[in-house]
C-alpha positions as CSV (number, residue, x, y, z in Angstrom):
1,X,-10.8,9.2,95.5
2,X,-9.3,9.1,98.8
3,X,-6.4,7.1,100.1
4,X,-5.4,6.2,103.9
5,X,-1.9,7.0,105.1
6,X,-0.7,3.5,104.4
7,X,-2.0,3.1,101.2
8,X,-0.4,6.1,100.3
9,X,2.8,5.3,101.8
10,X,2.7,1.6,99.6
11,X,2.2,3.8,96.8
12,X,5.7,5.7,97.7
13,X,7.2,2.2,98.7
14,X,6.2,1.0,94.9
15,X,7.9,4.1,93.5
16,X,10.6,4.1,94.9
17,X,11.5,0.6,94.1
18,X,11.0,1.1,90.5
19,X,13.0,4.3,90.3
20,X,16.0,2.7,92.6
21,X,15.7,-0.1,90.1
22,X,15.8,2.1,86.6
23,X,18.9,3.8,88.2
24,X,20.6,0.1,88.1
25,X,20.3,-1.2,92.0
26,X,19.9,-4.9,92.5
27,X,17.0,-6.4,95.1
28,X,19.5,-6.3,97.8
29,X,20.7,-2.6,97.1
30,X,16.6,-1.7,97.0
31,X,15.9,-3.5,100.3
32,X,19.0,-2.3,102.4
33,X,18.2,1.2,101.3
34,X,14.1,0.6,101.9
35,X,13.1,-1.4,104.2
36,X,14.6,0.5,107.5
37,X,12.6,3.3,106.0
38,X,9.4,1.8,105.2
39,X,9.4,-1.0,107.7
40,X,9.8,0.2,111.3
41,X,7.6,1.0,114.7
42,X,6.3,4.4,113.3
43,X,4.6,2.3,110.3
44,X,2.0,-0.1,109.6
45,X,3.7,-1.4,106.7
46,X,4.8,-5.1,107.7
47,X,7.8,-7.1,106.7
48,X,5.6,-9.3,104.8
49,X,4.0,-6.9,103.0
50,X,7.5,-5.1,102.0
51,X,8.9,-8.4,101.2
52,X,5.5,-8.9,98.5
53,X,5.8,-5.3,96.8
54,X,9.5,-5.6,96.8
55,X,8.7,-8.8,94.6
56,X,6.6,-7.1,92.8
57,X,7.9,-4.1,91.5
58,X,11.4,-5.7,91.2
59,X,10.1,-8.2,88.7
60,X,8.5,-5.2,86.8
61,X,12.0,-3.7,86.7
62,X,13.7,-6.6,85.8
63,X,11.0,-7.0,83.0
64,X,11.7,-3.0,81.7
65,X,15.2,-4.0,81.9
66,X,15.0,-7.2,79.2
67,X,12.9,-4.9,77.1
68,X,15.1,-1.8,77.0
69,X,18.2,-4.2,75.9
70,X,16.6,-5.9,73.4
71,X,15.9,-3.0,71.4
C-alpha cells in the first residue's frame, strides 16, 4: 500500500488530534496548537479539510472520554 504526502500528513493531523485530546486539550487548545502547523502555504491541507478531521477525531475523543468515566 502506498500513501501520497498528504495523505500521509492527514494521517499525522488525525493523530495528533486524538493524542492532544487523551492528554485533556479542548477543540480550541487542539486547533490553536494544529492548524498553523498543518494548515499553511508549504501544505495542501486546506482549512476545510482541517476544520472536517478536527470534527472528526475530536468527537472520537470526546466519545473515549464518556466511556473512560463511566467505568
Amino acid at each position: 500500500m502506498t500513501y501520497n504526502m498528504k495523505e500521509l500528513r492527514l494521517h499525522t493531523l488525525r493523530g495528533d488530534i486524538q493524542t492532544c485530546g487523551m492528554d485533556g486539550m479542548n477543540e480550541r487548545g487542539i486547533r490553536r496548537l494544529l492548524e498553523l502547523r498543518y494548515v499553511n502555504l508549504n501544505s495542501d491541507i486546506a482549512i476545510d479539510e482541517f476544520d472536517r478531521i478536527l470534527d472528526e477525531e475530536y468527537g472520537k475523543v470526546e466519545a473515549w472520554r464518556v466511556s473512560r468515566n463511566a467505568k
